[in-house]
C-alpha positions, 0 to 999 in steps of 0.5 A, spaced: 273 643 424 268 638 423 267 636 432 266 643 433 260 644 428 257 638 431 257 641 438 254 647 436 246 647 436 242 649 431 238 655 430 231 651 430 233 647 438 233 653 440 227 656 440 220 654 443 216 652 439 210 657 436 203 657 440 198 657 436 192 662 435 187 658 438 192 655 444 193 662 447 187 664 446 184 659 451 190 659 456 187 666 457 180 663 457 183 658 462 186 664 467 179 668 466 173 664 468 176 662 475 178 669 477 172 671 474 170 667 481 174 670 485 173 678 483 165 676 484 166 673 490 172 678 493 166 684 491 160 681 493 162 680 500 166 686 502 160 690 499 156 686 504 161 685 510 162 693 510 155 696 509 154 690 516 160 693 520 158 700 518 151 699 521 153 696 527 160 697 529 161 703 525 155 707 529 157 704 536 165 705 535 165 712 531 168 709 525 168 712 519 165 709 511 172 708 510 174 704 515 168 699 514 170 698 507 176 697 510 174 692 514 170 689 510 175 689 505 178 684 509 173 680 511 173 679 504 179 677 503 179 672 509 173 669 506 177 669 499 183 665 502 177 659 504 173 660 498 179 659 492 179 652 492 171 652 491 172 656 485 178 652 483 173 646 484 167 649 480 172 652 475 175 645 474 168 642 474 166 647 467 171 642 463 176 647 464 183 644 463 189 645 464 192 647 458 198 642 455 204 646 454 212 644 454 215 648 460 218 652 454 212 653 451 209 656 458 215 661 459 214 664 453 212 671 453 206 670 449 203 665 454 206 669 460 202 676 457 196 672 455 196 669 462 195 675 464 190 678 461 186 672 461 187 674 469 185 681 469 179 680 465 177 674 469 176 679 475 174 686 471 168 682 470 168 678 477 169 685 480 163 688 476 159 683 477 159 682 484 157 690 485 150 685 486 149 687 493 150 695 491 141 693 488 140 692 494 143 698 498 139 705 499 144 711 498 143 715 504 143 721 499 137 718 496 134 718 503 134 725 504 132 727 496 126 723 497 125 726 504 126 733 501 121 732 495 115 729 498 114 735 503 115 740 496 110 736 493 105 736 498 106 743 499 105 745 491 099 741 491 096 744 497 097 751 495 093 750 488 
């Protein structure tokens, strides 16, 4: 009986140790700021490249808005493949680390989920902030409101 309950394992060695508060939240940190990159990046130029495939080959061909954003989508995307090791680059350059995790420690759910997150709020912001480009676009609509409402304010003021 004494060989066999020397061959069965602790209870202890079976579970990974226990992160830290602190360690899990900078492993999201450490997954947001480089997707933070990404998401400006990825909006900034399909904004830009389907707003000039619209104007250009979008008036020559009969394309509609949506088959520009297409296109600009993939421009974007394609630009993304060459870009990502530039944001990884600047985000190592920021003094971000990769965080010092055992391989079980790595696989724990709570690691995996804060990985996660750290993603989806890294390119939430990135996205929201490469709309940029969307300051310097004019609405269409805009145009013919602002077209609208000088003729109506002329002829107010004429008629009085």
């Amino acid at each position: 009986m004494n060989s066999l309950a020397g061959q069965i394992p602790k209870r202890e060695t079976l579970e990974p140790p226990s992160l830290p508060a602190a360690q899990i939240r900078y492993v999201l940190f450490h997954n947001a700021v480089p997707f933070v990159g990404f998401g400006f990046l990825d909006n900034a130029i399909m904004i830009a490249a389907g707003t000039q495939i619209e104007l250009s080959i979008g008036v020559t061909l009969g394309i509609s808005t949506m088959a520009a954003a297409a296109l600009g989508n993939l421009v974007s995307d394609l630009a993304g493949l060459g870009l990502a090791g530039y944001v990884e680059a600047l985000a190592s350059r920021l003094g971000m680390q990769v965080p010092d995790l055992t391989p079980k420690q790595a696989d724990m759910w709570q690691t995996r989920l804060s990985s996660h997150m750290g993603k989806a709020i890294g390119i939430t912001i990135g996205c929201i902030l490469g709309m940029f480009p969307l300051l310097f676009l004019r609405d269409d609509d805009d145009k013919e409101k602002e077209a609208e409402a000088q003729p109506c304010s002329d002829a107010a003021s004429h008629s009085s």
